[in-house]
C-alpha positions in Angstrom: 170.9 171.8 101.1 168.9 172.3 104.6 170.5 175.0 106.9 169.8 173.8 110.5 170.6 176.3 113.6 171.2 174.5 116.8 170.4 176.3 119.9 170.1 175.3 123.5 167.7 176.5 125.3 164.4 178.8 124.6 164.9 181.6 123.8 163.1 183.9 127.0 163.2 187.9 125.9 159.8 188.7 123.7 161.8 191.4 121.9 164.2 188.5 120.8 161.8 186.0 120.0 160.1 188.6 117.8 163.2 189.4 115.7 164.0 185.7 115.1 160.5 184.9 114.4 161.0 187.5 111.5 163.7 185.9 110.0 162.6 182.5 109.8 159.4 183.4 107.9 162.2 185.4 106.0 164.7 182.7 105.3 162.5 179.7 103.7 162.0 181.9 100.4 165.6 181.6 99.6 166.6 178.1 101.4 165.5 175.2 103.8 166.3 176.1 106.6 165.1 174.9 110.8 165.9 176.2 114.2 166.1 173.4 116.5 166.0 173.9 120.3 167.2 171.6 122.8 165.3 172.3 125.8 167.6 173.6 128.6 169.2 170.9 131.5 167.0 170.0 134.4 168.8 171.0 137.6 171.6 172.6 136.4 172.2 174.6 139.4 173.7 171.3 140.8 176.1 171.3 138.0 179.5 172.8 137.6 180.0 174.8 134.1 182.6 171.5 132.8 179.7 169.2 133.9 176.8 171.4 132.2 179.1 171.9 128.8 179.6 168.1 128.9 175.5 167.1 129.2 174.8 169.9 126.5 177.7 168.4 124.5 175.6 165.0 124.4 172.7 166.0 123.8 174.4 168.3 121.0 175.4 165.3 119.2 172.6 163.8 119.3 171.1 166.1 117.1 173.7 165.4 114.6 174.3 163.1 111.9 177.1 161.3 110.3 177.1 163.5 106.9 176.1 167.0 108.2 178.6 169.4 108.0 179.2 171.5 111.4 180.2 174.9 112.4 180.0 176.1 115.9 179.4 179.4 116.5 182.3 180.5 118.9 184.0 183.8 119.6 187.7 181.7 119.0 186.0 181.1 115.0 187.1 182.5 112.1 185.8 186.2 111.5 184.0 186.9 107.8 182.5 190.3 106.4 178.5 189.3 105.6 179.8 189.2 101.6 182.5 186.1 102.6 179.4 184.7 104.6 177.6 184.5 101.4 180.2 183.3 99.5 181.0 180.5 102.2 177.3 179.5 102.1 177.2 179.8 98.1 180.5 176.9 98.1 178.8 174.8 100.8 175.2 174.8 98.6 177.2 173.9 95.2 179.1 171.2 97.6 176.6 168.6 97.8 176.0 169.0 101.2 173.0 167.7 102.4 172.9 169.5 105.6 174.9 171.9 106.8 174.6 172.7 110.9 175.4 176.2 112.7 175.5 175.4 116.8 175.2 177.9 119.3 176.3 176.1 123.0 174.8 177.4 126.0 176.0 180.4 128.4 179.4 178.4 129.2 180.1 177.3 125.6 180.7 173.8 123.9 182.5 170.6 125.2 185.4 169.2 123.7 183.4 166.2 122.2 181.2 169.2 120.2 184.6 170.9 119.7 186.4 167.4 117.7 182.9 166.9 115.9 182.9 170.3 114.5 183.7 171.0 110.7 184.5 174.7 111.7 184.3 177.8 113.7 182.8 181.5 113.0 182.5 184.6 115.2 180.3 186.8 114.5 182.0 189.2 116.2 185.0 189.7 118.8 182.3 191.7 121.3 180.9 189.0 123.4 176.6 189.0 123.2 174.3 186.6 125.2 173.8 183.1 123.4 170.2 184.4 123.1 170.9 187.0 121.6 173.6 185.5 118.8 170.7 183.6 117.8 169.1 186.6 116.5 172.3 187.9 114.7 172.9 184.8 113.1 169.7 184.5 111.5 169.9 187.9 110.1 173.3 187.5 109.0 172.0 184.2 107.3 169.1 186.4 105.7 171.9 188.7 104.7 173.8 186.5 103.0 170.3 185.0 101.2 169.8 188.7 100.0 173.7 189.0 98.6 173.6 185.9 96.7 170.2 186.9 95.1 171.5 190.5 94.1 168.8 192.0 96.9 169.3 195.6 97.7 168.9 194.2 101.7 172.9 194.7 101.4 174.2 197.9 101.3 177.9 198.5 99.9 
């Protein structure tokens, strides 16, 4: 299975492109895994939020295919402890899931064409962070969960 984080935008603070450069040299050693960024709408000062979420949304599902599976990263998702994070990811590799897609939407979230494609929802928290910033998190919690199903002290518990 290929683990594919969807992200829109690039990612500006050198503090937070650091971190998430560590953990995708990290992440490969334990699965496939790709950050894809859609570059950020031209313009979008002349755009209302519903008229920004809706471009993003297309260009969103674009990026998608018919058989990947898709959670969207959304403060509405479910909320998991890192262990049910792990075990969530441990199911979805013995699925036979090709590829399996985390989104996170730009500042003013996802449009409800993303929302009816989507498989699922997590939070990663009920505190609200930057969309920059949850890219980071994500991809150490994704480490995390790497490290828990390998029996790596990373997790302490």
């Amino acid at each position: 299975m290929k683990i594919c984080l969807l992200v829109i935008g690039k990612t500006d603070e050198a503090y937070l492109q650091k971190g998430i450069g560590i953990y995708l040299q990290r992440i490969p050693h334990y699965i496939s895994f790709e950050m894809k960024v859609i570059p950020d709408l031209k313009n979008s000062k002349n755009l209302s939020d519903d008229q920004q979420k809706e471009k993003e949304g297309e260009l969103i599902l674009q990026q998608i295919g018919a058989s990947d599976e898709v959670w969207l990263l959304d403060e509405k998702g479910m909320d998991a402890s890192s262990p049910d994070f792990a075990r969530f990811l441990e199911k979805k590799m013995s699925s036979g899931i090709k590829r399996l897609v985390f989104i996170i939407g730009g500042p003013y979230g996802f449009s409800g064409n993303v929302y009816a494609r989507a498989n699922g929802k997590f939070s990663l928290s009920k505190m609200t962070f930057s969309h920059q910033m949850v890219r980071l998190i994500f991809a150490e919690q994704l480490y995390r969960a790497m490290t828990i199903l390998k029996g790596e002290p990373y997790h302490h518990q």
